[in-house]
C-alpha positions as CSV (number, residue, x, y, z in Angstrom):
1,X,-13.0,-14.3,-25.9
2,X,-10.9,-17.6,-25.7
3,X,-11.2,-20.2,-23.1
4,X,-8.0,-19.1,-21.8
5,X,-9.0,-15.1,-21.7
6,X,-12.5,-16.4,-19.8
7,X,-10.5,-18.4,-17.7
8,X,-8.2,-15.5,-16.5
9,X,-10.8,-13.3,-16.1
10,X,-12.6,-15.6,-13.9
11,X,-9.2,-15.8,-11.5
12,X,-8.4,-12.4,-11.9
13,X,-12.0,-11.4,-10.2
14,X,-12.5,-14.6,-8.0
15,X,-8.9,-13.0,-6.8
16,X,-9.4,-9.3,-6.8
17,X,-13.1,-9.0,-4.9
18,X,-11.5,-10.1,-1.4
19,X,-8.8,-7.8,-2.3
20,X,-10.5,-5.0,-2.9
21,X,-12.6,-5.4,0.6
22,X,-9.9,-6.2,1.9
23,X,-7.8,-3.1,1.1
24,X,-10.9,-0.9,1.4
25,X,-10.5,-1.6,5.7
26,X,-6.9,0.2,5.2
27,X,-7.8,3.5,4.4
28,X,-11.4,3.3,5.9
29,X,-9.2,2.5,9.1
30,X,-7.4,5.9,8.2
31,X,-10.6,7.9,7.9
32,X,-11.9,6.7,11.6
33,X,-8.7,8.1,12.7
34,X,-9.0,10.8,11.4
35,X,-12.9,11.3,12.0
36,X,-12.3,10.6,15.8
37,X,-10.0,13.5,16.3
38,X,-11.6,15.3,13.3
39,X,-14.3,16.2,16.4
40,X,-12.0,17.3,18.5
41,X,-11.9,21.0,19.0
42,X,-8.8,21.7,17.8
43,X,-7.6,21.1,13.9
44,X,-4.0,20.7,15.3
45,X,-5.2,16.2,16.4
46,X,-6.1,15.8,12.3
47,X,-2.7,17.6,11.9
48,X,-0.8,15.7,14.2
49,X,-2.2,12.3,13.1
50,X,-1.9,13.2,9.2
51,X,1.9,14.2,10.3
52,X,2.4,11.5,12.6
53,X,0.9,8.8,9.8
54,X,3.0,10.3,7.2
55,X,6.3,9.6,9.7
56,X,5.1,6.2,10.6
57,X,4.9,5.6,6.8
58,X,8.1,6.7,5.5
59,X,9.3,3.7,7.7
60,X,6.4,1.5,7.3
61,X,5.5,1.3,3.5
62,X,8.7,1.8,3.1
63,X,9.5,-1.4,3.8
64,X,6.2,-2.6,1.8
65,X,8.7,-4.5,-0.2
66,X,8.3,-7.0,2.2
67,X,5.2,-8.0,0.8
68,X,6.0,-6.6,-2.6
69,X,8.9,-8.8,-2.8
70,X,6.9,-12.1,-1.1
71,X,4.1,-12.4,-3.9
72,X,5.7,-12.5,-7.4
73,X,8.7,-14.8,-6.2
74,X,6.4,-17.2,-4.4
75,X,3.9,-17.0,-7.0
76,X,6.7,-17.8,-10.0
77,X,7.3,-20.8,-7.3
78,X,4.3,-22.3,-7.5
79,X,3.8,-21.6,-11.3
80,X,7.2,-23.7,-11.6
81,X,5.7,-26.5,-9.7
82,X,2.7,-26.8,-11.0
83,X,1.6,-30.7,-12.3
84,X,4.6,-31.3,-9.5
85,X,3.7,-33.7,-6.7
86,X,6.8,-32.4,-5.1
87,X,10.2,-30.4,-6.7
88,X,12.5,-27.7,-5.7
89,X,9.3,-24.9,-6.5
90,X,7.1,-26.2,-3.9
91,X,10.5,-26.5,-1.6
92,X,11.0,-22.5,-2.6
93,X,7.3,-21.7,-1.7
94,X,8.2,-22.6,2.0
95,X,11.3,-21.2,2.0
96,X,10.2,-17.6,0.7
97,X,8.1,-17.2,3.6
98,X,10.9,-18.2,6.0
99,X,13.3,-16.0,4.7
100,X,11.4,-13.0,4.4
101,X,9.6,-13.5,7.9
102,X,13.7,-13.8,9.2
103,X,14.2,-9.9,7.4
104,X,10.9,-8.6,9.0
105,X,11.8,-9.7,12.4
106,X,15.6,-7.7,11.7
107,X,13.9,-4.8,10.5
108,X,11.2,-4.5,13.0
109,X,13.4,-4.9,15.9
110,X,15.8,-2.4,14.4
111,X,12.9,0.1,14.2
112,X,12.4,-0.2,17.6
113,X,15.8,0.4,19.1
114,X,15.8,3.3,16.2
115,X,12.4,5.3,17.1
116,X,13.8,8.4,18.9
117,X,15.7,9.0,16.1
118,X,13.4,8.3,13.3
119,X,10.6,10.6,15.1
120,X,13.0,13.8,15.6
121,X,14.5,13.2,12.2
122,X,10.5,12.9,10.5
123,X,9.0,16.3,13.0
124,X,12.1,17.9,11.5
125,X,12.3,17.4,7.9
126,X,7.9,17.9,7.8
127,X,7.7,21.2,10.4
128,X,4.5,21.7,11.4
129,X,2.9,24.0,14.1
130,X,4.4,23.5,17.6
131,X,0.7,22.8,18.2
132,X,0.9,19.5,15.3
133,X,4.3,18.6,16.3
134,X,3.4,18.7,19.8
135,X,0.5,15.9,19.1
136,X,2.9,13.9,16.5
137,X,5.3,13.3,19.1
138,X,2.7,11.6,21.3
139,X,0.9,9.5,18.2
140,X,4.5,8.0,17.5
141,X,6.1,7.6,20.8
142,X,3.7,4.6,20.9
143,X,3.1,3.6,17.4
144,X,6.5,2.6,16.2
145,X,6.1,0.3,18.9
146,X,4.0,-2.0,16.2
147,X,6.5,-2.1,13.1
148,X,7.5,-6.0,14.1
149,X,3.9,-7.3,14.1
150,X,3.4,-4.8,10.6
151,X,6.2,-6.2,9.0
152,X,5.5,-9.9,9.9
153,X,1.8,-9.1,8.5
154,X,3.4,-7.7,5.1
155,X,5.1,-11.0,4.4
156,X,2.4,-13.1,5.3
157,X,-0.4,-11.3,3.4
158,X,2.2,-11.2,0.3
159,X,3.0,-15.2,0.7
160,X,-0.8,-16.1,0.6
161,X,-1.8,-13.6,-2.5
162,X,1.2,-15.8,-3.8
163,X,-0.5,-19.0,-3.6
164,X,-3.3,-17.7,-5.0
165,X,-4.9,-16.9,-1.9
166,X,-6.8,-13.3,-1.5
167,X,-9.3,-14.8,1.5
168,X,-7.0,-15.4,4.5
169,X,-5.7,-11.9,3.7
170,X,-9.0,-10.6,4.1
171,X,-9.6,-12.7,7.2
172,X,-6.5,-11.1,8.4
173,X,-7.3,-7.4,7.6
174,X,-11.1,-7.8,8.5
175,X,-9.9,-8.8,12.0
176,X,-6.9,-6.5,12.5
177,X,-9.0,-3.2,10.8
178,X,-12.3,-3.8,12.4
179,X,-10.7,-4.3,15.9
180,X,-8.6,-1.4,15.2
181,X,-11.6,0.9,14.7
182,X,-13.4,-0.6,17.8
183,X,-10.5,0.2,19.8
184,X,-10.3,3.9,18.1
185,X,-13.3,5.1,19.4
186,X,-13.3,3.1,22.8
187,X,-10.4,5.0,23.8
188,X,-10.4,8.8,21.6
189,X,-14.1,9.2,22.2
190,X,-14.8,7.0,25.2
191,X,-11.5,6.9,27.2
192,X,-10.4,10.5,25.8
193,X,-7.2,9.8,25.0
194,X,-6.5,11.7,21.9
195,X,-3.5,10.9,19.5
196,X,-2.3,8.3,22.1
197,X,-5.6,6.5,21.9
198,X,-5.2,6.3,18.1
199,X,-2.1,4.6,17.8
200,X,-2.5,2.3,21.0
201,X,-5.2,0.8,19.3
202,X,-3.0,0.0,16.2
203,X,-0.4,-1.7,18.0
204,X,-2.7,-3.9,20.0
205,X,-5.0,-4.6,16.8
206,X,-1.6,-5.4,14.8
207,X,-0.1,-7.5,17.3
208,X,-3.2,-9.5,17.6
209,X,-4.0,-10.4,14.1
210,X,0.1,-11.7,13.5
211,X,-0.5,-14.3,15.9
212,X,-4.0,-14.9,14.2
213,X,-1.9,-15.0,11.0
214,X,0.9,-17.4,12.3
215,X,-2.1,-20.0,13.0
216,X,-3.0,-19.8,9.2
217,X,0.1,-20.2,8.4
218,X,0.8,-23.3,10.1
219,X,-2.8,-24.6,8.7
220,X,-2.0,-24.0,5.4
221,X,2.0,-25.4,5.3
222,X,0.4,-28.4,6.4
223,X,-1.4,-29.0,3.1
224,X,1.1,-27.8,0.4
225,X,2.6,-30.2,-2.1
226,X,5.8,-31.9,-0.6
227,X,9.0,-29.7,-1.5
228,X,12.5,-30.2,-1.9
229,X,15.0,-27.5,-0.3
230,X,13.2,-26.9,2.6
231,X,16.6,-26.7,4.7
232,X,17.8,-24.3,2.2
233,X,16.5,-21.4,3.5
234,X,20.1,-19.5,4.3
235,X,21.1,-20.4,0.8
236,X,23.2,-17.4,-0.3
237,X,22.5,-17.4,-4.1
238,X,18.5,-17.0,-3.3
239,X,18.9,-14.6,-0.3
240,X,21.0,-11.7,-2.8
241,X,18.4,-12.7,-5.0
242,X,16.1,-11.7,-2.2
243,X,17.9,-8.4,-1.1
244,X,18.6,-7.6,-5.3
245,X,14.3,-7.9,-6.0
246,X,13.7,-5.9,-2.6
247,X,16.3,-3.1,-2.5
248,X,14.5,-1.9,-6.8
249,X,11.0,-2.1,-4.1
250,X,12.8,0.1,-1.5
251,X,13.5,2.7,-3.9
252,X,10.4,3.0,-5.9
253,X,8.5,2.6,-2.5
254,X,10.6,5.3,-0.7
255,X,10.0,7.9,-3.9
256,X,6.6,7.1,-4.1
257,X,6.4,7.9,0.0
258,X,8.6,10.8,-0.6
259,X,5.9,12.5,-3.0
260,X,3.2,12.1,-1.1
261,X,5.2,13.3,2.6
262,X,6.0,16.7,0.0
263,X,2.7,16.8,-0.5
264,X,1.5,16.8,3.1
265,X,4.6,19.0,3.8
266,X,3.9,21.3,1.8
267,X,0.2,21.6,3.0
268,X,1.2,22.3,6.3
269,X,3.1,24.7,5.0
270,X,0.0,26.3,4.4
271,X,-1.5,26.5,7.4
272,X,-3.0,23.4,10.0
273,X,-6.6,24.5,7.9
274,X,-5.1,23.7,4.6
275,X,-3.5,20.8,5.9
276,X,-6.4,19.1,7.7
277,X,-8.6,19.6,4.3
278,X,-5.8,18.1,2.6
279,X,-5.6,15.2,4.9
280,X,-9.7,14.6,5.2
281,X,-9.6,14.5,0.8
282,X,-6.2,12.4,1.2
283,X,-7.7,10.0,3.1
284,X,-11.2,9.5,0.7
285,X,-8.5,9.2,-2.3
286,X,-6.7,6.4,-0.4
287,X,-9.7,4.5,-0.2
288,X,-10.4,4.6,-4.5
289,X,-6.5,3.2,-4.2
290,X,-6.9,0.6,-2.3
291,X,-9.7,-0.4,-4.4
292,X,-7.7,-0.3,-7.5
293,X,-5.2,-2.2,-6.0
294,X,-7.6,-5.1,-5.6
295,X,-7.3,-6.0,-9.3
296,X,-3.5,-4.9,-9.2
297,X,-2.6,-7.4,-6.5
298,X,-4.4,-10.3,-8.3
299,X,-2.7,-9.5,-11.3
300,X,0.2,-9.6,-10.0
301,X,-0.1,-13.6,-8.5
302,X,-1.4,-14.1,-11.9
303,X,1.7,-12.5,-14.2
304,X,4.1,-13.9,-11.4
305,X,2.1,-18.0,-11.8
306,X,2.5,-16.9,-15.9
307,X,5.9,-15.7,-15.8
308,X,7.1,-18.3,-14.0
309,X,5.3,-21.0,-16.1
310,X,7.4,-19.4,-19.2
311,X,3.9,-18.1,-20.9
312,X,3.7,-14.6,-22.7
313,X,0.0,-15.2,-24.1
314,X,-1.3,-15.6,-20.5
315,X,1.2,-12.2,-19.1
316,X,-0.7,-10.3,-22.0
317,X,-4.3,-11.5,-21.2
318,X,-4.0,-10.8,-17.4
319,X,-2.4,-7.4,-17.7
320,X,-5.8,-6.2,-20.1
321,X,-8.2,-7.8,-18.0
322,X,-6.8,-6.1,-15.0
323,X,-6.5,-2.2,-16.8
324,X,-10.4,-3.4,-18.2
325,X,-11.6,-4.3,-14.6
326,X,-9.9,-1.5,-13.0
327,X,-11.2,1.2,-15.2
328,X,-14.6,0.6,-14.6
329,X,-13.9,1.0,-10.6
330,X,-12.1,4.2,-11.3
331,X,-15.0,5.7,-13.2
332,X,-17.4,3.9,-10.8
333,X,-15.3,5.7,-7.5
334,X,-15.1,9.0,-9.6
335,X,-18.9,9.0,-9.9
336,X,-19.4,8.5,-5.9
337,X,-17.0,11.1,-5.4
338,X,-18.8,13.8,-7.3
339,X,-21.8,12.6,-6.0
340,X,-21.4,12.1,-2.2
341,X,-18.4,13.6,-2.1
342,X,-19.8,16.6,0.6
343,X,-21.1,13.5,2.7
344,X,-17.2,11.8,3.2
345,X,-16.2,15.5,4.6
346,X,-18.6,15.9,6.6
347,X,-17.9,12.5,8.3
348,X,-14.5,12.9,8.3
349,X,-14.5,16.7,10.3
350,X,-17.1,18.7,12.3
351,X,-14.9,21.8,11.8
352,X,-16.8,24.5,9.5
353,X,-13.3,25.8,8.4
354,X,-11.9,22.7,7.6
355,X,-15.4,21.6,5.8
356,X,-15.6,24.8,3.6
357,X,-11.9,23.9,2.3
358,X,-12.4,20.5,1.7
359,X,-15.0,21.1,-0.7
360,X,-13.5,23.4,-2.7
361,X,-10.8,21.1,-3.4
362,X,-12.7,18.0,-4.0
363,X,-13.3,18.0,-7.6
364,X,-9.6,16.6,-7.8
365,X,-10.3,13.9,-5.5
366,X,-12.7,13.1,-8.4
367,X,-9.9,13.1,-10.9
368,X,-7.4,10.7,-9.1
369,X,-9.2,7.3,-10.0
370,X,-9.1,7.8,-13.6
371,X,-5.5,9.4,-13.7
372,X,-4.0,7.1,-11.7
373,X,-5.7,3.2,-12.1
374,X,-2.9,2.7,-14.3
375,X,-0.3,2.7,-12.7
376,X,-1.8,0.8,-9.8
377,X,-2.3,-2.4,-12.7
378,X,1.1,-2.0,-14.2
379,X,2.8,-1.4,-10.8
380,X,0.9,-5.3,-10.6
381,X,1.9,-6.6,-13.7
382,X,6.0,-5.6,-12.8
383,X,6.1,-6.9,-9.8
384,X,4.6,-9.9,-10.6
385,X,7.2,-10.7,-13.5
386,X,9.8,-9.6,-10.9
387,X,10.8,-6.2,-13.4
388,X,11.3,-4.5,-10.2
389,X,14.1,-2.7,-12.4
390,X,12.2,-0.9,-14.5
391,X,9.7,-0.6,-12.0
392,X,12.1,1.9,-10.2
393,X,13.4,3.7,-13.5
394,X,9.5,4.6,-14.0
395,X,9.0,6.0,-10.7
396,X,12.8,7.7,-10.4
397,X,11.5,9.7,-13.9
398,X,8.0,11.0,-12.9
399,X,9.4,12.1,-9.1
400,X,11.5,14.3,-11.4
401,X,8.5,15.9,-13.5
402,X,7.1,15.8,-10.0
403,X,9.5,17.9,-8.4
404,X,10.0,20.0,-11.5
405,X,6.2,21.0,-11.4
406,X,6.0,21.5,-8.1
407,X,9.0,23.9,-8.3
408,X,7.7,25.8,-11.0
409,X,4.4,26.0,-9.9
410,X,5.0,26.7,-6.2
411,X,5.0,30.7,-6.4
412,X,1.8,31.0,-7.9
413,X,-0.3,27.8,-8.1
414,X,-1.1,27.6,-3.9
415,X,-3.1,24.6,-3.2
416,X,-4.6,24.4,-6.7
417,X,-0.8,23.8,-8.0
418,X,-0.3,21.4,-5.7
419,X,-3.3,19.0,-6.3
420,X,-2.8,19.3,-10.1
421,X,1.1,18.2,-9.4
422,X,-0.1,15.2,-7.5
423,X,-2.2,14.0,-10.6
424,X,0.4,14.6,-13.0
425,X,3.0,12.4,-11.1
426,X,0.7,9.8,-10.4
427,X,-0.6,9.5,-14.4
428,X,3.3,9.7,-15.2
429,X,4.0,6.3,-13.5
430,X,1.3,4.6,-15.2
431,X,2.2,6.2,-18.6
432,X,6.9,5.6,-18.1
433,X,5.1,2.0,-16.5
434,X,3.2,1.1,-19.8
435,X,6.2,2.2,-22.1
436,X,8.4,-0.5,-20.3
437,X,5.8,-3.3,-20.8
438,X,7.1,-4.2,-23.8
439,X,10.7,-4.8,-22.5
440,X,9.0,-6.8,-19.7
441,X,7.1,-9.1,-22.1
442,X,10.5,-9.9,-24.2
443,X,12.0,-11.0,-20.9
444,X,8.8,-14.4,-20.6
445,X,10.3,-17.3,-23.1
446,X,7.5,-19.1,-24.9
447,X,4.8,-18.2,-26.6
């Protein structure tokens, strides 16, 4: 190994360990959800919080570009001013962050005025018992209320993994997670508030931890490299540049949510048992992604510093050292699957029913890590190089196999079909993702 290669891999962990804590809270968050109305009596609170959380999502991680779209460009900015006491990148750095905190506070507000009509148009294209819709109603009447704060939080999370910076991110999502699960069970199992406790913890956790972010913010403006173009921040030329790189995320974000809503759709579809096992195994999945994003996300600051510094030899050696690093944790979170799989379950629902299905279906909770921890790098690597093109071709081509599987396997493949469909489309992104690395790799000038 080169000094170069040991010098990557040294970033790329140094990066990805805060990350992967970090994103382990967002999922672990989802599982105290659902755990604290998994012990409610009635399956139809897991039902209504996987629907409800599905709904929020479409609009939510939808929008994910906004962080998406923060790190690669503000990363490219620093690699251009690098060895610069002050120039036009460190002037960009700032103004990244202004513009794309300007299109979260748009979107958020419009989210707000819009949530009547997002909630009836998301309860009627998922169905649902009247029992789950019933309970979805109530989990989103008040957690739409926290898409501003959400938003604001994806740009400045994205902006500091930009500058290199995975630790105020996992300041940021230690505070708003852990606070978030305090609040969950003060007021589900102490208050008794159901669904309505659920997402009013949320928005009070989210709101808090923006204005915690906002203070970091400031801090760290203060000691950046001087910049020019800091009163450029309206400049048309960068903000279609802007909305060109974000509306390639909005696609490949919205297909990506769309497979997973037709997943959860279609579980309901089977009954509120299916869909609560499906949820409880959805949720322990979620947490192996989040982990594999860890080493995604730094490679992605890393590819965006390279690409924007010009240098193919250093776009190579991140994207192997973050498909080396990340198979190990896939094989590592497969292993503790099988193992202790039976455990997650039973922490994640009392309900015997619910239990007994769960296990049965857990051997493809198993499989996910290792079919899927490509894509998770090479989603990374392309949005890091700001390929966000291809990016979406790769996703728009294995939604079709998706849907084509899950059409031809629907009559006769029940839940089995549908878990096996869920693999395959998430092992064809990382395999259409890898076929365009090439092109990708033609784009950096240099050697």
């Amino acid at each position: 190994m080169t000094s170069t290669e040991a010098s990557t891999e040294r970033r790329l962990r140094r990066m990805a360990l805060p990350i992967i804590v970090s994103n382990a809270t967002v999922p672990l968050l989802g599982a105290v959800d659902t755990a604290v109305v998994g012990h409610l009596p009635d399956p139809a609170f897991i039902g209504g919080v996987a629907l409800g959380t599905v709904i929020y999502t479409y609009v939510h991680a939808s929008l994910n570009f906004l962080r998406m779209g923060t790190t690669g460009p503000a990363a490219q900015a620093v690699g251009a001013g690098k060895g610069l006491s002050e120039g036009p990148g460190w002037g960009e750095v700032r103004n990244i962050l202004t513009r794309a905190m300007l299109f979260a506070g748009v979107l958020g507000l419009a989210i707000v005025i819009c949530q009547t009509v997002i909630v009836d148009i998301g309860l009627w294209a998922l169905g649902g018992s009247e029992a789950v819709e019933t309970q979805t109603a109530k989990y989103l009447a008040i957690r739409m209320w926290s898409a501003p704060a959400a938003l604001a939080m994806f740009v400045a999370i994205g902006w500091f993994y930009g500058l290199e910076d995975a630790k105020v991110p996992l300041y940021l999502q230690l505070f708003a997670n852990g606070l978030n699960i305090c609040l969950d069970l003060i007021f589900v199992l102490g208050f008794g508030w159901g669904v309505e406790g659920v997402a009013a913890a949320t928005v009070i956790a989210e709101y808090l931890a923006i204005a915690l972010a906002f203070v970091l913010i400031r801090r760290r403006l203060a000691t950046l490299p001087a910049g020019q173009g800091r009163t450029r921040v309206l400049d048309l030329a960068r903000i279609r540049q802007m909305m060109a790189v974000n509306r390639d995320i909005f696609i490949r974000t919205l297909t990506l949510i769309t497979g997973l809503a037709i997943f959860m759709n279609m579980s309901a579809m089977q009954g509120d048992v299916a869909l609560a096992a499906n949820q409880v195994l959805y949720q322990m999945v979620m947490i192996g992604t989040y982990a594999l994003d860890g080493f995604a996300h730094a490679g992605e600051t890393l590819v965006g510093e390279a690409y924007g510094a010009r240098n193919r030899a250093r776009v190579r050696a991140v994207t192997f050292a973050a498909l080396r690093w990340s198979l190990g944790i896939a094989v590592i979170l497969a292993a503790i699957w099988a193992g202790l799989g039976w455990i997650g379950i039973a922490l994640l629902t009392g309900i015997p029913e619910v239990q007994d299905l769960a296990l049965t279906y857990l051997p493809y909770a198993v499989a996910f890590p290792i079919v899927s921890f490509v894509a998770f790098v090479m989603d990374g690597v392309f949005l890091g190089a700001t390929q966000n093109r291809l990016m979406r071709h790769a996703m728009l081509m294995s939604m079709a196999v998706y849907l084509a599987a899950l059409y031809l396997t629907q009559p006769w493949g029940g839940n089995d079909g549908l878990w096996l469909c869920l693999l395959l489309f998430f092992s064809l992104r990382g395999i259409t993702l890898w076929l365009f690395w090439p092109r990708l790799l033609r784009g950096v000038e240099g050697g």
